[in-house]
NUDREN-574460 format. One line per 2 residues: number of its first residue (from 0); their letters; for each residue x, y, z of C-alpha. Coordinates in steps of 0.5 Angstrom, whole numbers, padded with zeros to 4 digits, m for minus. Layout:
N
NUM) A) X,Y,Z | ...
END
This chain:
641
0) XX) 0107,m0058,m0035 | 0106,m0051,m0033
2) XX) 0101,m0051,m0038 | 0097,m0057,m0034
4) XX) 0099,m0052,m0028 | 0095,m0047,m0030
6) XX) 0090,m0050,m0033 | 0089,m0054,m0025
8) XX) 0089,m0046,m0022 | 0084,m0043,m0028
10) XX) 0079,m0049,m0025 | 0078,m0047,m0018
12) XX) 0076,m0041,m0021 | 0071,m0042,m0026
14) XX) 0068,m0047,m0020 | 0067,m0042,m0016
16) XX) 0064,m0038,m0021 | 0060,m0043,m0023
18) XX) 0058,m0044,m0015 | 0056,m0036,m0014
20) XX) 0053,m0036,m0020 | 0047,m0042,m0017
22) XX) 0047,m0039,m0010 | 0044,m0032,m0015
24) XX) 0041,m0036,m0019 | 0037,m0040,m0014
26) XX) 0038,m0037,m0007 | 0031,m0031,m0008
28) XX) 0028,m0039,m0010 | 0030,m0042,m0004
30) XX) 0028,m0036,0000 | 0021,m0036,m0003
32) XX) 0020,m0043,m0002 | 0023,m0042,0007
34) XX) 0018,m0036,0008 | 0012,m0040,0004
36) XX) 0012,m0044,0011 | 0013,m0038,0015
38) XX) 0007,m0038,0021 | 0007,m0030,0020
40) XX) 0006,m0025,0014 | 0013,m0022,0015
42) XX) 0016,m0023,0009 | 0024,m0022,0012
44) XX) 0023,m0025,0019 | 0022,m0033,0020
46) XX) 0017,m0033,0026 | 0015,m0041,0026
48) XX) 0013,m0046,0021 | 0007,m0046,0019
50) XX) 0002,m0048,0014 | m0003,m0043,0014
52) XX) m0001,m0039,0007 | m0002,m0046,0003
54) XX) m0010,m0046,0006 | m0011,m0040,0005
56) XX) m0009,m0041,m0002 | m0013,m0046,m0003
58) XX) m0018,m0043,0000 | m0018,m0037,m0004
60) XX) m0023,m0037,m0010 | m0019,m0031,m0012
62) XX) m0012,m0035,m0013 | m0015,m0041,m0016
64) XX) m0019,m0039,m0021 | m0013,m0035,m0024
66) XX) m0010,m0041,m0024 | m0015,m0045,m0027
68) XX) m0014,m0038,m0033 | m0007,m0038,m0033
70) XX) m0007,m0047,m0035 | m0012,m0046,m0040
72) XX) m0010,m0040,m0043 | m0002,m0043,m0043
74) XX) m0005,m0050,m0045 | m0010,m0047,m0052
76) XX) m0005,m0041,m0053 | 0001,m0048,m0054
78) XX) m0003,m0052,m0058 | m0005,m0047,m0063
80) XX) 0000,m0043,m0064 | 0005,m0049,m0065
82) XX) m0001,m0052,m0070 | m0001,m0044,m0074
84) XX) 0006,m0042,m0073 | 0008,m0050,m0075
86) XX) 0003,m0049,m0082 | 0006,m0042,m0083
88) XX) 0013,m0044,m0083 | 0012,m0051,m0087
90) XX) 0008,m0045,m0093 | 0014,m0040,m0092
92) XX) 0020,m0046,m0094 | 0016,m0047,m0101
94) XX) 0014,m0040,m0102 | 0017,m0034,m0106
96) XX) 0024,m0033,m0104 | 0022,m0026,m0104
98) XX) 0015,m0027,m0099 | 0019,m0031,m0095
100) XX) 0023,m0026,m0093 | 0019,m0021,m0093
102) XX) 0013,m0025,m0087 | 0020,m0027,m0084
104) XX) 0022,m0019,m0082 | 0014,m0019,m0080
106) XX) 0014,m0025,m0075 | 0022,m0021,m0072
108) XX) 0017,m0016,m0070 | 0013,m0017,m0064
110) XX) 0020,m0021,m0061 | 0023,m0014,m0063
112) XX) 0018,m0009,m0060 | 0019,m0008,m0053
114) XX) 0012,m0011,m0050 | 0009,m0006,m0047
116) XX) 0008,m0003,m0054 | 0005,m0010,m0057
118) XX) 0000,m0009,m0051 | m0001,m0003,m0053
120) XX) m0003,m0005,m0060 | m0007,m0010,m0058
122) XX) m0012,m0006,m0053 | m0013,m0001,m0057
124) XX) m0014,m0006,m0063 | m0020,m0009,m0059
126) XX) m0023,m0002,m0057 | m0023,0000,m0064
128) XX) m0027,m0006,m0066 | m0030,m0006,m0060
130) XX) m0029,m0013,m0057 | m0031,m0014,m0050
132) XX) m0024,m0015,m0046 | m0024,m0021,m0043
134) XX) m0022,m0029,m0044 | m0022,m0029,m0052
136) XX) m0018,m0022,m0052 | m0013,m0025,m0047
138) XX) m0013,m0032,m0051 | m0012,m0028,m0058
140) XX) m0007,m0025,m0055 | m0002,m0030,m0052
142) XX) m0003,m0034,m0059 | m0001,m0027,m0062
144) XX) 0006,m0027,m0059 | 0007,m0034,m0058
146) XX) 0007,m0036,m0066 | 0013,m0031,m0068
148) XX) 0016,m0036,m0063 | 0014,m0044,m0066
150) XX) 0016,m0041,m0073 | 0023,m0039,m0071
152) XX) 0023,m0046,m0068 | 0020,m0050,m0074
154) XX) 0024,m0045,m0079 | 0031,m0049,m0077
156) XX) 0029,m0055,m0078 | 0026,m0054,m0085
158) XX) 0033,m0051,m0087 | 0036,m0057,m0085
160) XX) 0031,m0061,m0090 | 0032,m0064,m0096
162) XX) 0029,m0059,m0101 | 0027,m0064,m0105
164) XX) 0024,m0069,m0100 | 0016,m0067,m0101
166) XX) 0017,m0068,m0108 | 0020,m0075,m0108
168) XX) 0014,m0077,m0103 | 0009,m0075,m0108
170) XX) 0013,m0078,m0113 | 0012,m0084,m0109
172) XX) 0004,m0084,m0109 | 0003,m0080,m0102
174) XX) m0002,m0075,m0102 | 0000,m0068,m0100
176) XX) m0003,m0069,m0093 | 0000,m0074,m0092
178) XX) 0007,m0072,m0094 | 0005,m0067,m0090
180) XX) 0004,m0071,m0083 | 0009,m0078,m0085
182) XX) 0015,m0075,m0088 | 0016,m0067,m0086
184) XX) 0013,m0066,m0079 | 0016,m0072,m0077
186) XX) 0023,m0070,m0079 | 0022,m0062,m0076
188) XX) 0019,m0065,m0070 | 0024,m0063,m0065
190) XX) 0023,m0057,m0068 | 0016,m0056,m0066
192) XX) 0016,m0059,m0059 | 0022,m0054,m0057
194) XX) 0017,m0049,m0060 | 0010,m0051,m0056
196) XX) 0015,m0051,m0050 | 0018,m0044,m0050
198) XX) 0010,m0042,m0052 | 0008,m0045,m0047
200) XX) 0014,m0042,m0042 | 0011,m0034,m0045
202) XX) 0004,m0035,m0045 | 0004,m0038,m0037
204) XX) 0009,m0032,m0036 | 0006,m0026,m0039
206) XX) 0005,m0021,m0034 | 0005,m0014,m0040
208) XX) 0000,m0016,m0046 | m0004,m0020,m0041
210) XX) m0005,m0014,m0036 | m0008,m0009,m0042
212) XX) m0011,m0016,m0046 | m0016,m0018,m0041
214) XX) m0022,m0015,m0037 | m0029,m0016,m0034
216) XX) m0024,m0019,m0028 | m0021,m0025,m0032
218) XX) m0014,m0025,m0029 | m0008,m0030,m0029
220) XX) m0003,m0031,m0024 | 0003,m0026,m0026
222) XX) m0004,m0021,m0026 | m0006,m0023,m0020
224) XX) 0001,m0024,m0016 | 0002,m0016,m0018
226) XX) m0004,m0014,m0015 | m0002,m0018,m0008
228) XX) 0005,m0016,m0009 | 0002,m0009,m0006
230) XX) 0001,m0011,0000 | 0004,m0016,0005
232) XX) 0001,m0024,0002 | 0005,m0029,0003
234) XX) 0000,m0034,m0001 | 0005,m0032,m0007
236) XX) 0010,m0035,m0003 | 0006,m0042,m0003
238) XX) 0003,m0042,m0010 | 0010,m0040,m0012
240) XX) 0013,m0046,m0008 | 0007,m0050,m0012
242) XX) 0009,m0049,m0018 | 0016,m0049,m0017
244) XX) 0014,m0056,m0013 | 0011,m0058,m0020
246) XX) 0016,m0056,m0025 | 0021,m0060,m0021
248) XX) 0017,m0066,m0021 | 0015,m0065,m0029
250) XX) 0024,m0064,m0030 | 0026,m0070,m0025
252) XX) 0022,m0074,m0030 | 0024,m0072,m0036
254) XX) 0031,m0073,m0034 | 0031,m0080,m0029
256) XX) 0025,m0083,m0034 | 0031,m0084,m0040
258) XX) 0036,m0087,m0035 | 0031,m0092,m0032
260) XX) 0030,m0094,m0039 | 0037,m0094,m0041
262) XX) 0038,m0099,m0035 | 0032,m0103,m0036
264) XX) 0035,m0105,m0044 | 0042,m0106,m0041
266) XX) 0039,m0110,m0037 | 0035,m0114,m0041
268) XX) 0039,m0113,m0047 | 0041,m0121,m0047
270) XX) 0034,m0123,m0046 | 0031,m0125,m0054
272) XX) 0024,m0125,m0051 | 0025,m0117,m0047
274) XX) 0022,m0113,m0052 | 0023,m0106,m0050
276) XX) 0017,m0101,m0052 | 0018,m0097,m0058
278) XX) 0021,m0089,m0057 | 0018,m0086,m0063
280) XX) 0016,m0079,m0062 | 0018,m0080,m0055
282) XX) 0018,m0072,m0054 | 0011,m0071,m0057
284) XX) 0008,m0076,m0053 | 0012,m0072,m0047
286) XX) 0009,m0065,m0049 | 0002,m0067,m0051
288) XX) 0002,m0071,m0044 | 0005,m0065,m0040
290) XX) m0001,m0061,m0042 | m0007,m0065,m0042
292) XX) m0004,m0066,m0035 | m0005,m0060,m0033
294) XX) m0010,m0058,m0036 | m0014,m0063,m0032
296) XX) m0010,m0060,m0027 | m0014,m0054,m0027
298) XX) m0020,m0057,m0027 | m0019,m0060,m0021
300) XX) m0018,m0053,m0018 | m0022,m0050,m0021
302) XX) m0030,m0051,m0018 | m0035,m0048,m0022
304) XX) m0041,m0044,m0017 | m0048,m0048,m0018
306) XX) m0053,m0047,m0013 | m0061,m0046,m0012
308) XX) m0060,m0039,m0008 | m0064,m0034,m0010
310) XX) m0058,m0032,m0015 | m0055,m0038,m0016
312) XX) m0051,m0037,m0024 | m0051,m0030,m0023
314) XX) m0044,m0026,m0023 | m0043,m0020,m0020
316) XX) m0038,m0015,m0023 | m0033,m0012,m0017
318) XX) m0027,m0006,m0018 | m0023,m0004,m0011
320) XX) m0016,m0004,m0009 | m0011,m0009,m0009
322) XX) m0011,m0014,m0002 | m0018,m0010,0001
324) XX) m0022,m0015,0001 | m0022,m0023,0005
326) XX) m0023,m0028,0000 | m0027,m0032,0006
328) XX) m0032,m0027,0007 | m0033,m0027,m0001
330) XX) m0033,m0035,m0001 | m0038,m0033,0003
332) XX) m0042,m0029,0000 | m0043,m0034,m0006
334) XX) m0046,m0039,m0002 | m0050,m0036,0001
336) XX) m0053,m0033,m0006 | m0050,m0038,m0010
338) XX) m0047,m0032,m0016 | m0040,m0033,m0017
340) XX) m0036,m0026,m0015 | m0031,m0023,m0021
342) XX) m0025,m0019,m0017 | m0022,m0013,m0021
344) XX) m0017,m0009,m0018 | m0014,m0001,m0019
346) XX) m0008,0001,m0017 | m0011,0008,m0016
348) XX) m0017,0012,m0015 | m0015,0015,m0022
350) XX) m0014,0008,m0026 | m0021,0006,m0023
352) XX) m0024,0012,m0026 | m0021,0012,m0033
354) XX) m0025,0005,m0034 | m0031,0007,m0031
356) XX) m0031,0014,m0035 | m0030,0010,m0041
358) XX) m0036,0005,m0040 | m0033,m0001,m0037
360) XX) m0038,m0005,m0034 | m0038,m0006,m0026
362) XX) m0042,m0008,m0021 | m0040,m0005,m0015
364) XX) m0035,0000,m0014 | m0031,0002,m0008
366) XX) m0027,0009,m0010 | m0024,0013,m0004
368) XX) m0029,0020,m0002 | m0026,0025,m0007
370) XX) m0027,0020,m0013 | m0034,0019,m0011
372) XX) m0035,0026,m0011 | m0032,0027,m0018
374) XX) m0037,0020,m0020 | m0042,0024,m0017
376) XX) m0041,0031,m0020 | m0040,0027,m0028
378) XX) m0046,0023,m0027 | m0043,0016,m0027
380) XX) m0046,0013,m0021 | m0053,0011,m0020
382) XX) m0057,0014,m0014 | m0058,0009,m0009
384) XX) m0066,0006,m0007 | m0065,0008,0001
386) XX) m0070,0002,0001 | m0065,m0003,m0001
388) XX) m0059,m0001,0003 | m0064,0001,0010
390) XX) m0060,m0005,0013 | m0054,m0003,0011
392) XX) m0054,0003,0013 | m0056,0002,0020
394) XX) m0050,m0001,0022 | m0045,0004,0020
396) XX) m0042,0008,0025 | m0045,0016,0025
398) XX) m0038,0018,0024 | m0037,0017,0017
400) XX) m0044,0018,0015 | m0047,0025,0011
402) XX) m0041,0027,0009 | m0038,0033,0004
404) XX) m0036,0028,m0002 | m0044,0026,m0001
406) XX) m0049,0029,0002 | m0054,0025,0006
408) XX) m0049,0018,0003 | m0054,0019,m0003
410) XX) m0049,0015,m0008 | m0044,0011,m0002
412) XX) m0044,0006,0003 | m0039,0007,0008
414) XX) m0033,0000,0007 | m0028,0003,0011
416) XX) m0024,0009,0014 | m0018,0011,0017
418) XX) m0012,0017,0018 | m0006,0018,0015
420) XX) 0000,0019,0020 | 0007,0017,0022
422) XX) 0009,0010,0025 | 0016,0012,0028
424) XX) 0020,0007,0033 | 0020,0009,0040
426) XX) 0027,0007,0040 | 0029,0012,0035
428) XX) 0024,0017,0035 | 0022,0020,0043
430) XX) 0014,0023,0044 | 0018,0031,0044
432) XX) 0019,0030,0038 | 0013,0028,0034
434) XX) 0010,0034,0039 | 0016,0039,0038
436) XX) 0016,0038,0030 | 0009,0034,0027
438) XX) 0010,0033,0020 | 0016,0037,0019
440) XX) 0019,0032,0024 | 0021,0029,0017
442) XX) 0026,0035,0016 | 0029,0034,0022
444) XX) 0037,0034,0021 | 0038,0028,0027
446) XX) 0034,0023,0023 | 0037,0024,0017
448) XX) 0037,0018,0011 | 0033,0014,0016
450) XX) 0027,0016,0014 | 0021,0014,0008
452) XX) 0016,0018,0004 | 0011,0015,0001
454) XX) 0009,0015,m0006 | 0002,0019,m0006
456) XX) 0002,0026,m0009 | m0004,0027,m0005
458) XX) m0002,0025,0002 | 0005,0028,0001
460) XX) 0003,0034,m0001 | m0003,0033,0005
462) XX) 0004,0033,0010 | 0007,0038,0007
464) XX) 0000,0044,0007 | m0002,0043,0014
466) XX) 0005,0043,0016 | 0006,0050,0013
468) XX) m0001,0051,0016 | m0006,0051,0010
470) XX) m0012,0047,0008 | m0010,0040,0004
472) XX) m0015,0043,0000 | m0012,0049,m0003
474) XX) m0012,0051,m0009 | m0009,0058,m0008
476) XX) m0002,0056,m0012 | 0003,0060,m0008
478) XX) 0000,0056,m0003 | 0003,0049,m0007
480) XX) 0008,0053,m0009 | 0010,0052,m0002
482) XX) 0009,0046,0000 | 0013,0044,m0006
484) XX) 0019,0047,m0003 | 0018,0044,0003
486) XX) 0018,0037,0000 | 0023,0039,m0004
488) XX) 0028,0042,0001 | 0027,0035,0004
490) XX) 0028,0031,0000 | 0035,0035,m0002
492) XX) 0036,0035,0004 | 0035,0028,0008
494) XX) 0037,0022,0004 | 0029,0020,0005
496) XX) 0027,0013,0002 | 0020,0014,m0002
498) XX) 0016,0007,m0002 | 0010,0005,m0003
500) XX) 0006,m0001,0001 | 0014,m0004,0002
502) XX) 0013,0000,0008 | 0009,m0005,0012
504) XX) 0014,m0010,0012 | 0020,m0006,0012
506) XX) 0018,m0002,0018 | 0015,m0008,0022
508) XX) 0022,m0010,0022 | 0025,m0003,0024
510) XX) 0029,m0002,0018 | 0028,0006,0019
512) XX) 0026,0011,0023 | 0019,0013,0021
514) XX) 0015,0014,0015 | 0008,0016,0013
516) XX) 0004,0010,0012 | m0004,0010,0012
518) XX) m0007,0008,0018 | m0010,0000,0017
520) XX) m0002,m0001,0015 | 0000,0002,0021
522) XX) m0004,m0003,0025 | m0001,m0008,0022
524) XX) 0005,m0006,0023 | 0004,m0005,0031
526) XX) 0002,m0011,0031 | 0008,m0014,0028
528) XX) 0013,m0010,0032 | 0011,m0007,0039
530) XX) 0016,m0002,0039 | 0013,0001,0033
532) XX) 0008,0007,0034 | 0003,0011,0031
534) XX) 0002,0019,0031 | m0002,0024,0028
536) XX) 0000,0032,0028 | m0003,0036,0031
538) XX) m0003,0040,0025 | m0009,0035,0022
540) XX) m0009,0031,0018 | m0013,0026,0013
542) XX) m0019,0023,0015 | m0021,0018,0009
544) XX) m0027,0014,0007 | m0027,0008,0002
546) XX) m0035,0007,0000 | m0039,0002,m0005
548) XX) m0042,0005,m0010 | m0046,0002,m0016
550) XX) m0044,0005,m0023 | m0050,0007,m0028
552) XX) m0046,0001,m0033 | m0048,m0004,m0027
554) XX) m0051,m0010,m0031 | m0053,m0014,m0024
556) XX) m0056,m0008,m0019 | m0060,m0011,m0016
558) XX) m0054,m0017,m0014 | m0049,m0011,m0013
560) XX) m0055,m0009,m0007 | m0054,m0015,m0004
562) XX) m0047,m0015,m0004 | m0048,m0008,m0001
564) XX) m0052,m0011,0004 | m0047,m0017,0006
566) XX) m0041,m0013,0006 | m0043,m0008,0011
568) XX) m0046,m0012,0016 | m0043,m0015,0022
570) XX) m0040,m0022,0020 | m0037,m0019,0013
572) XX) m0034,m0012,0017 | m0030,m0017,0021
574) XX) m0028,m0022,0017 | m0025,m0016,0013
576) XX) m0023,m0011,0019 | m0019,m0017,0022
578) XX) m0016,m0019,0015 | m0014,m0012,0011
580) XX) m0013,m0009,0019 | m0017,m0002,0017
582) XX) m0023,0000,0021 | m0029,m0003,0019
584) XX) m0035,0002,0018 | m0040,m0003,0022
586) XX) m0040,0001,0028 | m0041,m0005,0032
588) XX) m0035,m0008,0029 | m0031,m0003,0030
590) XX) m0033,m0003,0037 | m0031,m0009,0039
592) XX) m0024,m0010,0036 | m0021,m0004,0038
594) XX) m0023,m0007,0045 | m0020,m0013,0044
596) XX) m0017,m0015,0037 | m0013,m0009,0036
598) XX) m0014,m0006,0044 | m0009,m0001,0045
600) XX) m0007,0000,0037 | m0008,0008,0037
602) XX) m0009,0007,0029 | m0015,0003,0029
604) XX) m0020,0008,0032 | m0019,0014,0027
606) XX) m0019,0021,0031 | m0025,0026,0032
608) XX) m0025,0033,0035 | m0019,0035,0032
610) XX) m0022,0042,0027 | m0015,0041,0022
612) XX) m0017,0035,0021 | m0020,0034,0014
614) XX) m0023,0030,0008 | m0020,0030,0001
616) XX) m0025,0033,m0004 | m0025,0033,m0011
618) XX) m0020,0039,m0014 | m0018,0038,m0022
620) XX) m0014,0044,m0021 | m0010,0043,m0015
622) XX) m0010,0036,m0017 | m0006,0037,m0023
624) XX) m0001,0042,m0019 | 0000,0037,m0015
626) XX) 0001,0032,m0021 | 0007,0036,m0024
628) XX) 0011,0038,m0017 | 0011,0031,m0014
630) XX) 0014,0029,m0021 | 0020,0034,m0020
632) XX) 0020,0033,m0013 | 0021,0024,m0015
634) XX) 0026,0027,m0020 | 0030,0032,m0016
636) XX) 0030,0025,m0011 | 0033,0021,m0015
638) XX) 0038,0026,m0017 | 0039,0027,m0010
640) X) 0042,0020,m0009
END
């Protein structure tokens, strides 16, 4: 009786073990899925309902064309890797006991490694045989590490078979094929469909293998959303909800489908004329079934560009920041010149110019000032024909023309430009203090543990010299020395949080005090939150200009001028001034959004007359100082918390 007792108070508990656990497990999805029909981008506040993200998405060439890579990648990966890694097994069970354990410990491998050692292994594979990274290198890789994962499936099942089974059917007239077909396959089949549904699982997943596999802008959804994912984009959120969606489908039908059968057979299980369908292979049939589903499922996403536009069939090849660009102005693009767009994104200028400096092909570049100059100086862009940018550069406002980083805009056609300064909250943070302080503002004792840094040496590093009264530029190394003990002294001192594009949304819902952010971002947030404001110290600060370029690998020139030429006039400045919220170089288009759309918005118009104010140019030297002390400033942070 007490045993029964004790029994009946472990029960509770374990129930609601079991319930905590479903709410962790399944709350971040129900989340995603509630904020997927949010009609604001905030991605913590719940403004209305709205389904403006899932026609985005839809509208989004982008989005759809990595989902048409991701389905045809996972659905061809799934059926050769299950056909190899099925034969392999089968050879392995009648091999050699020592060959087998010796191709067993070699398949143990890459399920052992860490993946980003495999990924590396594979890249650099493909450049030393150079193979063009792109769909085939992405497929050769998901096949690579799906086939370890069907053979530890299949192997099991082989195990539990009669060793003697294969004999005995050739013994009884069937021919080797045969026995292979009608008598193993069929008895290892569960194994073999457990096995396809986990390669399936991994190769739809990947995100590490597929990012150092892939090239020439072909992408899956993992890739894509990483790059979305950097600023605020809640079409994640509905393509996430879709896939959700269809998965739930897919197992509500594998789950009631069995039930409803059961019940159909009961119900006519007195019935001599009821003849039930048969049920062999029910599994197989499933899985073969689920993927040509989705494969057709792509193809009907997918839309291939056709057209008789004057460069209808052509592809151009374009390398830029992650969220920079709208894909409405790209669908339009390819309309009007019928070729289709290749997206490529960089997490960083550096990141850009390790590919082009080794050769990777591009059509148009759009690198910030201080790394065109470095393209410029290493002779790595090609000299632009003033002829084919006149109307360009027409429509670009006089302020962010004939700069340092390039004279005479030789090389470059201004994208956008901004400032680099402080969103506060003006319930927090008061006027006298942002003009009392500037940039030391952060090492303010009264806002301690309420502020973010962001993570960008180059513009730390920038607050931290003019805050000190030096150039941004210096090189004198007594001048860094400084600035690194100024940050350092901060982030000792004032519990800051550092963050990166996390801020957008983090600031618009007044999570702290004040931060640095650049000032398109800073739009976005004002706009979000009118409590929130923008500053620019008097000390000066970073005027920055991101311009397009083409590359000396470009293979389409002459497509990457007509897209030069389309991206700065005034229909596609804004569109894509109104959608990434930086100021647009079309000085027409500057103009009139910050008379309307962004009227009042300190950040949209970026400062002139300030003679602190500086560009970035490009110093090998300091850079690699700046480097080395941001990374102990993140450690001397981390040790801090």
């Amino acid at each position: 009786m007490k045993q029964k007792q004790g029994m009946n108070k472990r029960r509770p508990f374990g129930a609601t073990l079991t319930t905590l656990m479903m709410i962790f497990f399944y709350l971040p999805i129900i989340f995603m899925v509630v904020f997927s029909f949010n009609s604001s981008k905030s991605l913590t506040h719940f403004t209305g309902f709205s389904l403006r993200w899932y026609e985005q998405m839809f509208a989004s060439h982008d989005m759809m064309n990595s989902l048409y890579v991701t389905i045809i990648i996972a659905v061809l990966a799934t059926l050769i890797s299950t056909i190899v890694g099925t034969l392999t097994a089968i050879g392995l069970r009648y091999s050699k006991k020592l060959v087998r354990a010796y191709v067993t410990q070699i398949n143990d491998l890459p399920m052992m490694n860490p993946e980003i050692v495999t990924a590396i292994g594979l890249m650099l594979l493909f450049i030393t045989f150079h193979i063009e990274r792109g769909f085939t290198t992405l497929l050769l890789a998901h096949i690579a590490f799906c086939i370890p994962y069907v053979m530890l499936s299949v192997m099991p099942k082989l195990r539990q078979l009669d060793p003697n089974l294969a004999d005995a059917a050739m013994d009884l007239g069937a021919t080797p094929f045969q026995t292979l077909t009608k008598v193993i396959v069929p008895e290892i089949m569960p194994g073999i469909v457990s096995g396809a549904i986990i390669a399936f699982t991994m190769s739809f997943d990947d995100f590490i293998i597929s990012y150092f596999a892939t090239g020439k802008g072909v992408k899956n959804l993992s890739i894509m959303v990483y790059t979305m994912a950097k600023r605020v984009n809640p079409s994640i959120n509905a393509i996430s909800t879709l896939l959700v969606a269809l998965i739930t489908v897919i197992l509500l039908a594998v789950n009631i489908v069995p039930v409803i059968r059961k019940k159909i057979a009961e119900k006519h299980q007195n019935d001599p004329t009821y003849s039930p369908a048969p049920r062999k292979h029910t599994a197989r049939n499933t899985l073969i079934f689920a993927l040509v589903g989705a494969a057709a499922a792509c193809l009907i996403f997918f839309r291939p560009s056709t057209g008789t536009q004057p460069f209808a069939g052509q592809v151009l090849h374009l390398y830029l920041p992650g969220e920079y660009i709208s894909d409405e102005m790209l669908s339009n693009f390819e309309q009007q010149t019928g070729a289709e767009v290749v997206v490529d994104n960089f997490d960083s200028n550096e990141q850009m110019y390790i590919k082009v400096a080794n050769g990777e092909s591009f059509d148009v570049l759009i690198p910030s000032d201080y790394m065109i100059q470095r393209l410029i100086e290493e002779d790595l862009l090609l000299k632009l024909d003033p002829a084919k940018v006149d109307e360009a550069m027409v429509q670009i406002d006089d302020k962010v023309l004939d700069m340092a980083y390039d004279p005479g805009n030789q090389y470059s056609v201004p994208y956008f430009w901004g400032t680099v300064g402080i969103v506060y909250d003006k319930n927090k943070v008061s006027q006298e203090d942002l003009e009392k302080d500037g940039w030391a503002i952060f090492a303010d004792p009264k806002y301690k543990g309420d502020i973010y840094l962001y993570d960008s040496e180059r513009d730390q590093f920038m607050s931290a010299l003019k805050s000190l009264g030096y150039s941004m530029n210096t090189s004198d190394p007594e001048e860094l020395k400084q600035a690194y003990e100024w940050l350092e002294n901060i982030v000792k001192t004032m519990e800051p949080e550092i963050v990166t594009d996390e801020i957008i949304d983090n600031m618009a819902n007044a999570r702290k005090a004040l931060g640095m952010i650049y000032s398109g971002d800073a739009t976005y947030v004002m706009q979000e939150n009118d409590q929130m404001g923008y500053y620019l110290p008097e000390e000066g600060t970073n005027i920055w200009t991101d311009a397009m370029c083409i590359p000396k690998s470009a293979q389409n020139p002459e497509l990457a001028y007509e897209f030069i030429n389309y991206a700065a006039s005034y229909e596609a400045q804004m569109i894509n001034s109104l959608y990434v919220g930086y100021t647009a170089a079309n000085k027409e288009v500057e103009d009139e959004l910050a008379a309307s759309e962004f009227e009042g918005l300190d950040s949209y118009i970026p400062r002139s007359g300030n003679a602190l104010d500086e560009v970035f140019e490009y110093n090998p030297d300091s850079r690699k100082a700046i480097a080395e002390y941001w990374s102990r400033v993140k450690v001397v942070a981390s040790n801090s918390r």
